[in-house]
Structures are given as structure tokens and as C-alpha cells.
C-alpha positions as CSV (number, residue, x, y, z in Angstrom):
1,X,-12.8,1.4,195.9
2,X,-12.2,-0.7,199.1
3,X,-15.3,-1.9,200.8
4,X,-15.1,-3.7,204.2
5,X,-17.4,-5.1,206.7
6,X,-14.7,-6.9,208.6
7,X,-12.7,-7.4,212.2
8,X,-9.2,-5.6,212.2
9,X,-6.7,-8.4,211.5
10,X,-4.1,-5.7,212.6
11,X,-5.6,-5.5,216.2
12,X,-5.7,-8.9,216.7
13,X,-2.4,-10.4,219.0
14,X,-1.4,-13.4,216.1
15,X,0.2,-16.4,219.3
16,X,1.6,-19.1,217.0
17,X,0.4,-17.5,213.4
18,X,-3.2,-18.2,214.3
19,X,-5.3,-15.8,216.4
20,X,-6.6,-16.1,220.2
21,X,-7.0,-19.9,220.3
22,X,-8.9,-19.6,217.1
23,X,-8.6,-22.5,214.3
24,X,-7.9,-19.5,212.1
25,X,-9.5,-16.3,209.4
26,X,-11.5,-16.8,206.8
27,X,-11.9,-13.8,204.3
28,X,-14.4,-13.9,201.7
29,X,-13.2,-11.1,198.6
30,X,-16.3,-10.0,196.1
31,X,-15.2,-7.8,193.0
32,X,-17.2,-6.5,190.5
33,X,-16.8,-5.6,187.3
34,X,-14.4,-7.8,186.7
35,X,-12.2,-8.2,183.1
36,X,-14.1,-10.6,181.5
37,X,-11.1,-11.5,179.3
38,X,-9.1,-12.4,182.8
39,X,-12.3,-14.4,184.6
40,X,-12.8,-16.3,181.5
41,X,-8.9,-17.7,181.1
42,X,-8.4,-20.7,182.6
43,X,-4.3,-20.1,182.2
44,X,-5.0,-16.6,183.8
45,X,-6.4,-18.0,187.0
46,X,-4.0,-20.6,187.1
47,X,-1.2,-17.7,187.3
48,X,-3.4,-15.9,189.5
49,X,-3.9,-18.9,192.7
50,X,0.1,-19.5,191.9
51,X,0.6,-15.9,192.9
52,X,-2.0,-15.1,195.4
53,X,-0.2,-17.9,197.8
54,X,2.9,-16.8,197.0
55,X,1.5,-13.5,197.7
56,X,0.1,-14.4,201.2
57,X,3.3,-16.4,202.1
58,X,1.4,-20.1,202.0
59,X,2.4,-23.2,200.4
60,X,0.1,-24.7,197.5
61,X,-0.7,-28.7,198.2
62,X,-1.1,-29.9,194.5
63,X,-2.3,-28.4,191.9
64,X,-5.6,-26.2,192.0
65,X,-8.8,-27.8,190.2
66,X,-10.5,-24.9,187.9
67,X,-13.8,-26.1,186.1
68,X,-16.0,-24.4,183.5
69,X,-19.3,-25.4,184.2
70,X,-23.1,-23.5,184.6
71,X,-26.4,-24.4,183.0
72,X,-27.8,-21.3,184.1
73,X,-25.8,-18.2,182.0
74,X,-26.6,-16.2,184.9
75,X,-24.2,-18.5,187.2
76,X,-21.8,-19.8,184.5
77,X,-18.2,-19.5,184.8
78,X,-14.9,-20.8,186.4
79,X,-14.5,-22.2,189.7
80,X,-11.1,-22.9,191.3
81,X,-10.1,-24.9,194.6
82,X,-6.6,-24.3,195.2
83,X,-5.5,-26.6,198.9
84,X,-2.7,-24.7,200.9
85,X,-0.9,-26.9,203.5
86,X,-3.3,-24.1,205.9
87,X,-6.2,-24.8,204.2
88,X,-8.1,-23.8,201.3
89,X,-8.8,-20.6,198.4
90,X,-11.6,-21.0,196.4
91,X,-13.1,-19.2,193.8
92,X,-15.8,-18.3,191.5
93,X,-15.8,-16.2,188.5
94,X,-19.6,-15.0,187.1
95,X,-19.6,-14.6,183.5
96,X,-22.4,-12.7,182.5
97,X,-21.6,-10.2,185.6
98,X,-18.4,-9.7,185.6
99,X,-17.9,-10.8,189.1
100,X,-15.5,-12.8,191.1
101,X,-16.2,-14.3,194.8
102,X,-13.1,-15.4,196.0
103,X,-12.6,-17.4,199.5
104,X,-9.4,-17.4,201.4
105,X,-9.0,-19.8,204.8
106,X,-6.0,-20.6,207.0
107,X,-5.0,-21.2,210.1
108,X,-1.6,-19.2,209.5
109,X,-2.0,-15.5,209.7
110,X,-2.0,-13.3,206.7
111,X,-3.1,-9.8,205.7
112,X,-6.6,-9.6,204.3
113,X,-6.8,-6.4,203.4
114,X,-3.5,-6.9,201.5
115,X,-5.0,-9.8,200.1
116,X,-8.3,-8.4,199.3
117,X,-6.7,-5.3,197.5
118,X,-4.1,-7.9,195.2
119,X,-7.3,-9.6,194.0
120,X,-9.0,-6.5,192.7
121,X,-5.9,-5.6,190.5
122,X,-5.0,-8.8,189.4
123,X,-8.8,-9.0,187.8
124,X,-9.2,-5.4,186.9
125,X,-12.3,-4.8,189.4
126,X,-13.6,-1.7,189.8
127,X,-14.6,-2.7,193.2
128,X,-13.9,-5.0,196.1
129,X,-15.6,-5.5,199.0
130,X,-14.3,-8.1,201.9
131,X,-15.2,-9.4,205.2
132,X,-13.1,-11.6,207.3
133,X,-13.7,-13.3,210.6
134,X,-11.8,-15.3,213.3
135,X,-12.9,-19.6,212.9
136,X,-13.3,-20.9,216.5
């Protein structure tokens, strides 16, 4: 299932590949129920940055940092900062829920419903819910 509270990326007139006069979108993806065997491999979510940028036609700048870390079982899990020469994808992957919150921002355009939907079947989610918005 596809949830979105977002604008329409598609009705948006892209000048440049950034909107209006807009620094650029930011999309924040939330999927639940997640394959804990996927959130929990470092390796996996490696592959899975590698990909996405591919995916969204960006360019990686290094290597992404991901990090095990959480006191608290209820937050505990991976976290990934991947810099694109457009910006930045971050993530977070929730252990004990299953859950991934994954942040995507760039000044260059990209699809983030297409993005949103390649998240949710490279984790196995049984949902995803989005919302993007235009950065002034």
C-alpha cells in the first residue's frame, strides 16, 4: 500500500532541475514492517544507498557512514548518511518495529513517488507512506 501526504512533484514546472526558485525537495519515506533480516545487515544497506542513487540518477560523494547504535531497544538499529553531490539520504532502521524512516534531499529533481515505492520493495515493507515538500 502507497500512503501519501505530499505536493505533486509531477505538477511542478522543474527550471534548471530544481523547482520554482526553490533550493530543492525533500521527501521523507516511512515503511513498516520492514524484513528484519534486510534492516539489520549492514552489507544490505550498503547495496541498498548504492542503488537508490543510482536509482534516482545522483552521484554518491564518498562512502555512506552506517552505525549500529541504541541504548533504548525500542530505538536501536542502523543509521546511514549517504552525501550526494545534491545533498544528502539518511536513514534509520528500528529494530524492534520493523521500521525504516528514510530521508531523501536534493536540489536536482527526482521522482519521489518512484523513489518512495523502490524503498518499500527493496526492504520488504508492507507499507510506505511519504511526504515531500519544496525547500525554499
Amino acid at each position: 500500500m502507497l500512503k501519501c501526504n505530499s505536493i505533486s512533484t509531477s505538477s511542478i514546472v522543474f527550471e534548471n532541475s530544481t523547482p520554482f526558485d526553490s533550493w530543492g525537495i525533500s521527501t521523507a519515506v516511512d515503511l513498516k514492517d520492514c524484513s528484519l533480516e534486510l534492516i539489520t545487515n549492514s552489507d544490505y544497506i550498503y547495496k541498498f544507498v548504492h542503488d537508490l542513487v543510482n536509482f534516482i540518477d545522483m552521484k554518491a560523494f564518498g562512502e555512506p557512514q552506517i552505525v549500529h547504535f541504541g541504548d533504548n531497544d525500542k530505538v536501536a538499529g542502523y543509521s546511514m548518511t549517504q552525501l550526494i553531490e545534491t545533498s544528502l539520504i539518511s536513514a534509520h532502521f528500528a529494530n524492534a518495529s520493523s521500521r525504516a524512516y528514510i530521508d531523501i534531499f536534493s536540489c536536482k529533481a527526482y521522482d519521489a513517488e518512484s523513489a518512495a515505492e523502490f524503498c518499500k520493495n527493496y526492504f520488504k515493507a508492507s507499507e510506505v507512506k511519504y511526504t515531500s515538500l519544496v525547500r525554499d
